[in-house]
C-alpha positions in Angstrom: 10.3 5.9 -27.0 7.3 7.5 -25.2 4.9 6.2 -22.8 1.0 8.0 -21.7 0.6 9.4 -18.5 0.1 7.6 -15.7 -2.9 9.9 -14.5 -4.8 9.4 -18.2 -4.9 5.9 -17.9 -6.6 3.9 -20.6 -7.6 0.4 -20.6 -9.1 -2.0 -23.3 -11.7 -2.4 -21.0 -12.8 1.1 -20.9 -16.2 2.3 -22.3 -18.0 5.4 -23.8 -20.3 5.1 -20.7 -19.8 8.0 -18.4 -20.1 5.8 -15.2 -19.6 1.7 -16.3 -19.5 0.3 -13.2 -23.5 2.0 -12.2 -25.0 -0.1 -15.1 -27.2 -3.0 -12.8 -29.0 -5.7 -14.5 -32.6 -5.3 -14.4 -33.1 -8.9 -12.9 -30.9 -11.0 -11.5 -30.0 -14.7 -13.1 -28.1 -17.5 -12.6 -24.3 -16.9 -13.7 -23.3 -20.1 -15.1 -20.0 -19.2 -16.2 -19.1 -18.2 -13.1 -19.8 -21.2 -11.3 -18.5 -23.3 -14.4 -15.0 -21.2 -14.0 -15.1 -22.2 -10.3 -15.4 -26.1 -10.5 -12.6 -25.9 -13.0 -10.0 -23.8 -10.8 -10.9 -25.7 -7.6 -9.8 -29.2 -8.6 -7.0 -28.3 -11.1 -5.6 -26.4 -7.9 -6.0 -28.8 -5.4 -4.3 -31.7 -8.6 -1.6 -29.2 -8.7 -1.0 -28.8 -5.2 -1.4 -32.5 -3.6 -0.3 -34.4 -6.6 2.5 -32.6 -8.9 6.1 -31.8 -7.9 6.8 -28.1 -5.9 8.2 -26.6 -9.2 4.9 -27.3 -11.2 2.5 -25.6 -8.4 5.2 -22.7 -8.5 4.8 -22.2 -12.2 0.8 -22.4 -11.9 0.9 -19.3 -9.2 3.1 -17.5 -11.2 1.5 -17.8 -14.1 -1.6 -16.6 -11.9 0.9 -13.8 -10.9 2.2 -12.6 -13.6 -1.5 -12.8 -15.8 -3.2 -10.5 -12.6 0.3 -8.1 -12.8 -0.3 -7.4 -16.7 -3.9 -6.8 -15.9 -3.1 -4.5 -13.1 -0.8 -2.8 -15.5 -4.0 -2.0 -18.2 -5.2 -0.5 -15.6 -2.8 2.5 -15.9 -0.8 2.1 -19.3 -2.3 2.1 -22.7 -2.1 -0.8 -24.8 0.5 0.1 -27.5 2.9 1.1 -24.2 2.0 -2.3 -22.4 4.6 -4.7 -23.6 7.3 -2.1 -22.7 6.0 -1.8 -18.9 5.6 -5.3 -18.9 9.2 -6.2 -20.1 9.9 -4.3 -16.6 7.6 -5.1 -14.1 6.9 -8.8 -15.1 10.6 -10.4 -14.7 11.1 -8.5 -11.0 7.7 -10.0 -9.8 9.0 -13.2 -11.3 12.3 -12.1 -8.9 10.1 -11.9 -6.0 8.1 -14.9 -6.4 11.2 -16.6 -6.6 12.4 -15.6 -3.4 9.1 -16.7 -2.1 9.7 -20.2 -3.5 13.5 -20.3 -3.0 14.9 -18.4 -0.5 18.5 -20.2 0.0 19.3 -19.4 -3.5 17.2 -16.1 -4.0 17.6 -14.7 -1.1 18.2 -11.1 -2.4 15.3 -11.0 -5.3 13.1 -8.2 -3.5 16.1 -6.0 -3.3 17.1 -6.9 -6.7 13.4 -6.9 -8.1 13.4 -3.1 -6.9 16.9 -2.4 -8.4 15.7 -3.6 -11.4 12.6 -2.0 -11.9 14.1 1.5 -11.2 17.1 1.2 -13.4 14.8 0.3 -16.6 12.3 3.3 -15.7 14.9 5.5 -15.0 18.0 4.2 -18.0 15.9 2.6 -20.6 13.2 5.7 -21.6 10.3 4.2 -21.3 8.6 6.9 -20.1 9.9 10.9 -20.5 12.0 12.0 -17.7 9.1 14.4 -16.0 7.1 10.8 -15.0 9.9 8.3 -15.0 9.2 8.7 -11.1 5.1 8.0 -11.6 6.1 5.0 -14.0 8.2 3.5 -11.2 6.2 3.6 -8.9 3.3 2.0 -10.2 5.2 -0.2 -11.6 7.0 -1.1 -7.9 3.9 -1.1 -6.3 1.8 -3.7 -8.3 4.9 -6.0 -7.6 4.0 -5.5 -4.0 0.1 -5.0 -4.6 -0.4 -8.5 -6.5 3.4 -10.2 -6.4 4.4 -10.2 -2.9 0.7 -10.4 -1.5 -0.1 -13.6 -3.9 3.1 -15.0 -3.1 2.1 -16.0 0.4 0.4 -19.1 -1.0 3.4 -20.2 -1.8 5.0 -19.8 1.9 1.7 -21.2 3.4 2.2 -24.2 1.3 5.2 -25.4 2.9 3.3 -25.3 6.7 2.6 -28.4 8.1 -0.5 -29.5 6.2 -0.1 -26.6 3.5 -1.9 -28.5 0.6 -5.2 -28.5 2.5 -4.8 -25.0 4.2 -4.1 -23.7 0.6 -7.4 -25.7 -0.6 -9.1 -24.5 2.5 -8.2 -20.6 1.9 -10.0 -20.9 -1.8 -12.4 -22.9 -0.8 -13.5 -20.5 2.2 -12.4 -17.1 0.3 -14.6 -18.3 -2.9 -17.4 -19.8 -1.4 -17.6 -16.3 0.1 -17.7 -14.5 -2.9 -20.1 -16.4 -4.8 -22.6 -16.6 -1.9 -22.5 -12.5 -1.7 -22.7 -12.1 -5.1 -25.9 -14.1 -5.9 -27.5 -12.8 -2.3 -26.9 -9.2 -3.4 -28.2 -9.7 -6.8 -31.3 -11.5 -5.6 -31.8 -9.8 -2.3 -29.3 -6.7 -2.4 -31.5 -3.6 -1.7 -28.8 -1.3 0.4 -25.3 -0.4 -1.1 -22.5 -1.3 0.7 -19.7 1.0 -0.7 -21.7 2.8 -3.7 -18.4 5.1 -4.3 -16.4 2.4 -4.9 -18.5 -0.9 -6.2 -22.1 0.2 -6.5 -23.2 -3.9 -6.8 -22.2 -4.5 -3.6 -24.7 -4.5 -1.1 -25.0 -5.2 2.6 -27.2 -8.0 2.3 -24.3 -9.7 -0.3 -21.9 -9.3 2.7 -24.5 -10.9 5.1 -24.7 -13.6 2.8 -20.6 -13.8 2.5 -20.6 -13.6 6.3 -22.9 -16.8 6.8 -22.1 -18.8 4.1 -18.1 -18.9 4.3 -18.1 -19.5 8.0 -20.7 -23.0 7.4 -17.9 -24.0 4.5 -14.9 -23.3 7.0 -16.5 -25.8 9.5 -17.1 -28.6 6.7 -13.7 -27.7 5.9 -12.6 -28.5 9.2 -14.6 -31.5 9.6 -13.9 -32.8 6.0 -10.0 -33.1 5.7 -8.5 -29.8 8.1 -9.1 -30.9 11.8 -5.7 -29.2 12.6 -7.7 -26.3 12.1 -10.5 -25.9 15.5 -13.9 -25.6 15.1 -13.8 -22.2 16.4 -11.1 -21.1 14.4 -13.0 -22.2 11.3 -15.8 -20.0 12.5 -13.3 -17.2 12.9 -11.3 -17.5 9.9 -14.9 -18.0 7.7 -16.0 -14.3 9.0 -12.2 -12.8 9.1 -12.2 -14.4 4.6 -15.4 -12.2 4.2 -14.4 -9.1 5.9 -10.8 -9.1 4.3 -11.5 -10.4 1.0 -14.3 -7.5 0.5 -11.4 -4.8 1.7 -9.3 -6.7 -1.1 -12.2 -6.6 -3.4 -13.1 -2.9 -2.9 -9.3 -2.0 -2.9 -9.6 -3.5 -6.7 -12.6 -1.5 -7.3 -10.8 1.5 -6.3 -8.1 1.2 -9.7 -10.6 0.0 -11.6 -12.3 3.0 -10.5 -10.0 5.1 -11.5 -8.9 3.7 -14.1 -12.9 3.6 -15.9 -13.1 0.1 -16.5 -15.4 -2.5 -15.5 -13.2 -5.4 -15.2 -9.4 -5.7 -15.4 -10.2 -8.1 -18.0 -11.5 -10.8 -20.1 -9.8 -14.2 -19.4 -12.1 -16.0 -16.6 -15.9 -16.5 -18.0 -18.4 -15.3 -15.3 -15.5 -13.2 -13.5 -13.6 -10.9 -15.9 -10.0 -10.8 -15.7 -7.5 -12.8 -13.4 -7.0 -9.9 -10.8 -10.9 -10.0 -10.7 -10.9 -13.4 -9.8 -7.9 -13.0 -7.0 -8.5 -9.7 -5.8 -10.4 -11.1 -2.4 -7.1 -13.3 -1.7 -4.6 -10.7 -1.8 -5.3 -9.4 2.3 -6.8 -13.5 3.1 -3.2 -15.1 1.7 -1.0 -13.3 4.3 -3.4 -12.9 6.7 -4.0 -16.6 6.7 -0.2 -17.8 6.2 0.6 -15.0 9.3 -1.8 -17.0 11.8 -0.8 -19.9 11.2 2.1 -19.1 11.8 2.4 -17.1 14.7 -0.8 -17.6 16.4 -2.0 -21.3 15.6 
């Protein structure tokens, strides 16, 4: 059984285009699927979180999981090799996530998640032996990339108060990202990181860093009062900075790996990774203070 090489990666999303990520609409317009998209993942999260048993907000952030690890995957493998990687990689972020959830009775899933991953790259033949070594590592690292970095929600959810700092993170994180992206479309004249995200521009990230700190201090006002005033104001500006670093980081594979968007699942947004990128750095980051500095 063969698999491509790791450094020719191609992706369903690729395109004949010699640069598809420079394309800029001509005008800018209203996006309704993407605010659409976002008024359906808001309340089903915060139904899942404040009203269902543990197990069934656990199987809604896997499922989150696992969807943004097979898109990371595209990213690198080509489709006819996918299920293959997948078969690997899925079931030891699955490990991780469990160890997250659970960690009395998986206590030793990152170790085994690792052990696992290496065996099948290394035993199985899923790639040929001169890139077994390439294969496992991307393979180990999305688990860490999207796996152990989404995962946090699930440890922030068992603070004091975790429903509504989980709602607050996505709130925060997402009112961020939609108020950049329709700034920089109307407004955006200066490119922020052209290299990287040519769409981006420094008036977007103004418009991040104004709008998420006003929707931290409603949040605190509305239903997080545990949370200060001032460190709604500093958590609001801290969700911009970190969620564009998570963003750009995104940018960066799907950069490399000449696709637009890691995929087609969210209207408005492109694929699940797409929509999460800007909480991979904000969910530890967030859990972290609250736990050792709040």
């Amino acid at each position: 059984m063969s698999t491509n090489n790791v450094s020719e990666p191609v992706s369903g999303s690729q395109t004949n285009h010699p640069d598809p990520l420079i394309a800029r609409p001509s005008t800018p317009r209203f996006n309704r699927k993407r605010v659409l998209s976002a008024l359906v993942l808001l309340p089903l999260l915060y139904v899942l979180n404040r009203h269902l048993p543990p197990v069934a907000f656990f199987v809604f952030i896997a499922l989150i999981v696992l969807v943004a690890q097979w898109e990371f995957l595209g990213l690198f493998f080509e489709k006819h090799h996918l299920p293959q990687h997948a078969l690997v990689s899925l079931p030891g972020t699955l490990l991780l996530l469990l160890a997250m959830q659970w960690p009395a009775v998986f206590d030793f899933s990152l170790t085994l998640s690792i052990i696992f991953v290496s065996l099948l790259c290394y035993q199985v033949g899923f790639a040929p032996a001169e890139s077994r070594h390439l294969v496992m590592v991307v393979m180990l690292f999305g688990i860490l990339y999207v796996g152990y970095t989404l995962g946090h929600v699930l440890w922030l959810k068992e603070q004091l108060n975790g429903t509504m700092l989980i709602f607050f993170l996505m709130l925060v994180t997402w009112a961020g990202d939609t108020a950049a992206y329709y700034v920089g479309r109307r407004r955006g004249s200066r490119p922020l990181a052209p290299q990287l995200s040519p769409k981006k521009t420094v008036e977007g990230f103004l418009g991040g860093l104004i709008v998420a700190p006003l929707i931290a201090w409603l949040g605190h006002v509305w239903f997080l009062p545990a949370v200060t005033l001032l460190e709604s104001l500093v958590l609001g500006v801290l969700f911009t900075v970190l969620g564009l670093l998570g963003d750009l980081s995104e940018s960066a594979l799907k950069r490399y790996a000449g696709a637009k968007d890691s995929g087609t699942l969210i209207p408005g947004h492109g694929g699940m990774l797409d929509r999460v990128d800007s909480l991979l750095l904000n969910a530890p980051v967030f859990y972290y203070y609250m736990t050792f500095v709040h």
